[in-house]
N, C-alpha and C positions, 0 to 999 in steps of 0.2 A: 881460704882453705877451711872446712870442715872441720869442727876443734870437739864439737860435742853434739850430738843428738838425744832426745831424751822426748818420751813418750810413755801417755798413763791411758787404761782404759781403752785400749785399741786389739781387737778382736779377741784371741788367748791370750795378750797381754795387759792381765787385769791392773797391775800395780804399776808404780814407778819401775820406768825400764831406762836405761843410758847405756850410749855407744859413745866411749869414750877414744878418740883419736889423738890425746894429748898424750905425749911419751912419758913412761913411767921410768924412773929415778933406776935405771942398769945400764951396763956398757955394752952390752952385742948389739953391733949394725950403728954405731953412733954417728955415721955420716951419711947416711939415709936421713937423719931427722932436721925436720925444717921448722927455725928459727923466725917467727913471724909477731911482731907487735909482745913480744914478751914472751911470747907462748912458743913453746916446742911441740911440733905436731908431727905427726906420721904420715906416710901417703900410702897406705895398706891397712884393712882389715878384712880377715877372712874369718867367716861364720860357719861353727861345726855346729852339727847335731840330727838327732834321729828326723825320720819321716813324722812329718806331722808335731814337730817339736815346736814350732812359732818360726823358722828362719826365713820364711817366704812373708810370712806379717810382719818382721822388721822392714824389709823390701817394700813391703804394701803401703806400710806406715810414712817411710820417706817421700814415698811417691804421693802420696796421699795429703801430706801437707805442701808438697811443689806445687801437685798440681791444683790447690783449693787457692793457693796464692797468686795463681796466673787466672784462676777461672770464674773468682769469686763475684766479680761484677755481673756476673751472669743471672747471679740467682736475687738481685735485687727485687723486693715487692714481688716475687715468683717461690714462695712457700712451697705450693705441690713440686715444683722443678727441686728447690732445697732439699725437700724431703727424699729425694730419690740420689742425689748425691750427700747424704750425710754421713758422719763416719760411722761405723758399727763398732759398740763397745762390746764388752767382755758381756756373754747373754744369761751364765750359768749362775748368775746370782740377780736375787732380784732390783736388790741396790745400784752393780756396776750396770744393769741394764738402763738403767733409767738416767743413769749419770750423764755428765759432760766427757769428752776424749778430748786431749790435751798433749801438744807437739810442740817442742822448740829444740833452738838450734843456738850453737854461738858459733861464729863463722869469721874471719876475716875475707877484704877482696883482695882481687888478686891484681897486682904490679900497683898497689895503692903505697904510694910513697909516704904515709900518714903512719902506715900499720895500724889504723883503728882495726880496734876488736865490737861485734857485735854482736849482742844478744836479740833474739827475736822468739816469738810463743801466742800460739793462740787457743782458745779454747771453746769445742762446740759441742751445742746440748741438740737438743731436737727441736727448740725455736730459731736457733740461729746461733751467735757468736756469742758467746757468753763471757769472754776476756781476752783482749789482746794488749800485746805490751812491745816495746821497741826501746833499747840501752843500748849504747856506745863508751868505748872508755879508749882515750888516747893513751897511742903506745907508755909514755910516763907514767901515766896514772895510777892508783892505788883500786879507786873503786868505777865504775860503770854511772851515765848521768840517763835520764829518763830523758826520750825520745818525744814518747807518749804514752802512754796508757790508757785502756778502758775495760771497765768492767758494766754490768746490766743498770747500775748507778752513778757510773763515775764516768769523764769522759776526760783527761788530761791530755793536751796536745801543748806543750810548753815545749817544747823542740823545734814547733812551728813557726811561724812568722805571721800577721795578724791575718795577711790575705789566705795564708794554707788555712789558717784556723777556721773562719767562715767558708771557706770551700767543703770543709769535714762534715761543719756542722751541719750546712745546709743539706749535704747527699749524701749522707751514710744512713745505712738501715743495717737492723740485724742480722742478715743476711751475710753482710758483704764485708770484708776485712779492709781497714783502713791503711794499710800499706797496698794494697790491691787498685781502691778506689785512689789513694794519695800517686800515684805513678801513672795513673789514667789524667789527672790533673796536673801531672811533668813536677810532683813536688819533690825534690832535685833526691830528700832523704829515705824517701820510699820507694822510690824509682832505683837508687842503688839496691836495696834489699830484694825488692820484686825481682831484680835481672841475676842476681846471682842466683835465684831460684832456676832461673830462664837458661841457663846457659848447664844446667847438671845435666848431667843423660842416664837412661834406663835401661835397659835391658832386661829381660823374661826367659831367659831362655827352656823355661816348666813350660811353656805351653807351644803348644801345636802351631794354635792360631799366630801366637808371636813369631815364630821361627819361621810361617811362612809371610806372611807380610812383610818383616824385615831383611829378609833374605833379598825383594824387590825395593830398597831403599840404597837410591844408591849416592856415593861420595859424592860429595861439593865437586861441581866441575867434571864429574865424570864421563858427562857425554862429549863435551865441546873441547877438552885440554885432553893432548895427546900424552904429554908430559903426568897426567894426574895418573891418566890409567895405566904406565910406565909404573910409575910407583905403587900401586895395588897389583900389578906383579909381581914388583920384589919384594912387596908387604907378604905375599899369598907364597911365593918361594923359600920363602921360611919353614915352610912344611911342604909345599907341594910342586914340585919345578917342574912339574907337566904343563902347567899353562904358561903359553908364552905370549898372549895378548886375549883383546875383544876385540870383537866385531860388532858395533851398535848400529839397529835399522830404527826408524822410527816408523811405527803403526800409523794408519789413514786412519784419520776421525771419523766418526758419524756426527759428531757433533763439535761445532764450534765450541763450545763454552766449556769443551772438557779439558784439562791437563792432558798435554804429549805422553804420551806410553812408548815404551821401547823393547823392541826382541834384541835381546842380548846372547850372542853365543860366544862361547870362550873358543879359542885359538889353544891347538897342540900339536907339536909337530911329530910326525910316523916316527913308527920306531927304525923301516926299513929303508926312507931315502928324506933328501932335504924338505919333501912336500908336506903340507900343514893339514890339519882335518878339524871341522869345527864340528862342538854339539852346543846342545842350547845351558846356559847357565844351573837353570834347572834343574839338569839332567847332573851336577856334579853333585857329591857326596855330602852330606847331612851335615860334616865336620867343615869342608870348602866353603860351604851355602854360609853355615856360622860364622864363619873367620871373616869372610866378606862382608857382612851383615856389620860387625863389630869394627869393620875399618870405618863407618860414618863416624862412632860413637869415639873412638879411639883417637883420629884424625881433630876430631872438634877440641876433645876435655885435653887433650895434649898443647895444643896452641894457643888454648882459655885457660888453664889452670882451673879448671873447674872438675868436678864430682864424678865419676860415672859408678853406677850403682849396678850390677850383676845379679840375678837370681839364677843360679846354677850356673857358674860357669863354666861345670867339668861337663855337662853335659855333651856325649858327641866328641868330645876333646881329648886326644892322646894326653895322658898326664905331662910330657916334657913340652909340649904344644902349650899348655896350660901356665907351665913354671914361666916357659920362654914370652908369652904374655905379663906375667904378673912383675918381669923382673922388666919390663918396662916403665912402668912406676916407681920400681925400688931404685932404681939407677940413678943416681943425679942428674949423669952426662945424657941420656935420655929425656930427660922430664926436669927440663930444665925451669918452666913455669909451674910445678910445683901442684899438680894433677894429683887427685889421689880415686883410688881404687878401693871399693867397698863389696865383696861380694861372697853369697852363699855356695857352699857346694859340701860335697860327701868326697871327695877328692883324699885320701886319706895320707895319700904320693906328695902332696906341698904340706902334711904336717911337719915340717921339720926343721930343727934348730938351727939349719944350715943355708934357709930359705926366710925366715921370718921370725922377726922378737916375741916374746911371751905374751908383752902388749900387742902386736898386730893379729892375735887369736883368739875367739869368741866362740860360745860355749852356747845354745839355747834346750831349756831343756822343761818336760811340761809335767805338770806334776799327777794325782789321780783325779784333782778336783778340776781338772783338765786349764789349768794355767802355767804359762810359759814364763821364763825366768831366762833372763843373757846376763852371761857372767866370762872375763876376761880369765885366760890362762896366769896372766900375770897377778888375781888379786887371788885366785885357789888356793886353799891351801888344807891340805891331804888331812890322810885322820891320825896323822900322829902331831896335826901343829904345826907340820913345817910348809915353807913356799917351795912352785916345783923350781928346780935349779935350772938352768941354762942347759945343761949338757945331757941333760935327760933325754932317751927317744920318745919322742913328745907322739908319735904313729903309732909304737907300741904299747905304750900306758893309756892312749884314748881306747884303742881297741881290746883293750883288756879291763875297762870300765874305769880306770884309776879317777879319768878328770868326769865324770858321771855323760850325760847327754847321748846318749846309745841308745839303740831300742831293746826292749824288752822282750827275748825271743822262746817263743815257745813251737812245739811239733807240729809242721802242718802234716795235719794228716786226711784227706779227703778220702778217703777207700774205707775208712775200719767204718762198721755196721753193728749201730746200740744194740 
């Protein structure tokens, strides 16, 4: 599980930023929280805040250190390629521009009978990796033991064994991160870190281009198990009990070497007698198309206890549609491997104390020197001193400016004439 995320220097977010997912010291929802290697953690956080606040560059951020850990071996001895995947710091100063961007995680795995906890963090300039570092600390333990370490002078690999150690030494470049390259050489303790990267999932649902590609992504088994697409029925019947099956064709290639494509059209039966009518998948609603989409992503981090990360997830989405998603993570009896849900949205309908702890609510907000700040509901505290209380309407005080992160509105006015 996901314990802490923490990032400096990454687009609007110039300074140390933390998403903190360890449960803070209050009683609502206390059987939702999961007890792991010492640590109490949550499997929910939702991200408010205005347009253009930073909450899609938290999203980016995540995504951006997964993906640099699965892809890194790529950019060995390939600078111009580096340079085109490099992070983008904070640009409006001339300092954070020039800087290093900086990403870590502390994470436990998941069904790890051990309950180690691990720390992991890397950091990159515009030559390459400028520090990375890798701690574990057994569930007993007091403090965290060094994996490895390196900085642009340092290179500690004492977590190794003498054969990993000359394997590092001999093939690592600046480029390339040593948990990256150590799991490409089967080193048992980087190869765990690399896969929990491997096993999170994403979702965009801000863009176009995302909603339509993953709309044609479809479940494990979906074409060949009668049983699977059974189930994404009664997945999809949860809001829409028009569809009562698929019908899958496979496409004639033109060419061998390409992946099988398929025409999908959904099954609905008339409204006037027992007869069926199909249209093409396609052709169903923006909201259907998403719901489908997020059964790959749903179906995996549910069975793996791993991440899935949401950029708007009210998009398109009836807010009860929404709720009845997110309380699949909150549910124990549901999310039995201990899955957690991380995601943005304007949804203002799940702000509430009846749906979610103080701690699983996050704030981003940007300021005039156009820098972004995330800040938990749970650590606020208003202008008279006090913390907000539990029973507060957590929907009415956001929208009435109390927890700040709203936009700043003023008259459009497009018709008056200077």
């Amino acid at each position: 599980m996901l314990i802490q995320f923490s990032f400096k220097n990454y687009k609007s977010f110039r300074d140390d930023t933390v998403l903190d997912l360890s449960a803070a010291k209050m009683t609502e929802f206390n059987n939702r929280v999961v007890t792991v290697g010492g640590e109490k953690i949550l499997p929910v956080a939702a991200i408010y805040g205005a347009n253009a606040s930073g909450k899609s560059n938290i999203y980016e951020a995540f995504y951006y250190m997964s993906e640099y850990v699965e892809v890194s071996l790529h950019y060995g001895d390939d600078s111009e390629h580096f340079e085109e995947y490099r992070p983008t710091p904070f640009l409006f100063d001339n300092e954070s521009a020039k800087a290093e961007s900086c990403f870590e995680v502390y994470f436990t795995l998941p069904n790890d009978p051990t309950e180690k906890t691990y720390n992991y963090g890397f950091c990159i300039g515009k030559q390459g990796v400028t520090e990375e570092w890798l701690n574990s600390k057994a569930k007993t333990a007091r403090k965290y033991s060094t994996v490895f370490y390196r900085s642009e002078n340092e290179l500690d690999l004492k977590g190794f064994n003498k054969a990993g150690r000359n394997s590092i030494e001999t093939a690592l470049n600046k480029e390339v991160l040593i948990v990256s390259l150590g799991a490409k050489l089967k080193i048992e303790k980087c190869k765990l870190v690399r896969d929990w990267f491997v096993v999170n999932e994403f979702a965009d649902f801000g863009s176009a281009v995302t909603n339509y590609f993953m709309s044609r992504r479809l479940p494990k088994g979906f074409v060949e198990d009668e049983k699977i697409r059974k189930k994404v029925v009664d997945y999809l019947s949860s809001f829409d009990e028009s569809i009562k099956g698929f019908r899958i064709e496979e496409v004639p290639k033109d060419d061998e070497s390409k992946e099988p494509t398929y025409r999908i059209n959904t099954i609905h039966k008339k409204v006037d007698s027992d007869d069926t009518a199909e249209i093409p998948l396609g052709m169903e609603s923006a909201g259907t198309l998403k719901m489908f989409a997020l059964y790959s992503e749903l179906q995996e981090v549910i069975s793996r206890g791993s991440v899935l990360f949401i950029d708007e997830l009210n998009a398109r989405l009836h807010p009860l549609l929404v709720r009845n998603f997110i309380l699949i993570f909150l549910n124990p009896e549901t999310n039995v491997n201990h899955a957690q849900l991380i995601f943005t949205t304007h949804d203002t309908w799940q702000l509430s104390n009846q749906l979610l702890r103080r701690d699983e609510i996050w704030f981003t907000e940007k300021d005039k020197q156009g820098v972004s700040t995330l800040y938990s509901l749970a650590d606020f505290i208003d202008e008279d001193g006090t913390r907000i209380r539990k029973d507060e309407s957590y929907e009415k005080n956001y929208l009435l400016g109390k927890y700040g992160a709203i936009p700043t509105l003023k008259t459009i006015d497009l018709i008056r004439e200077d």
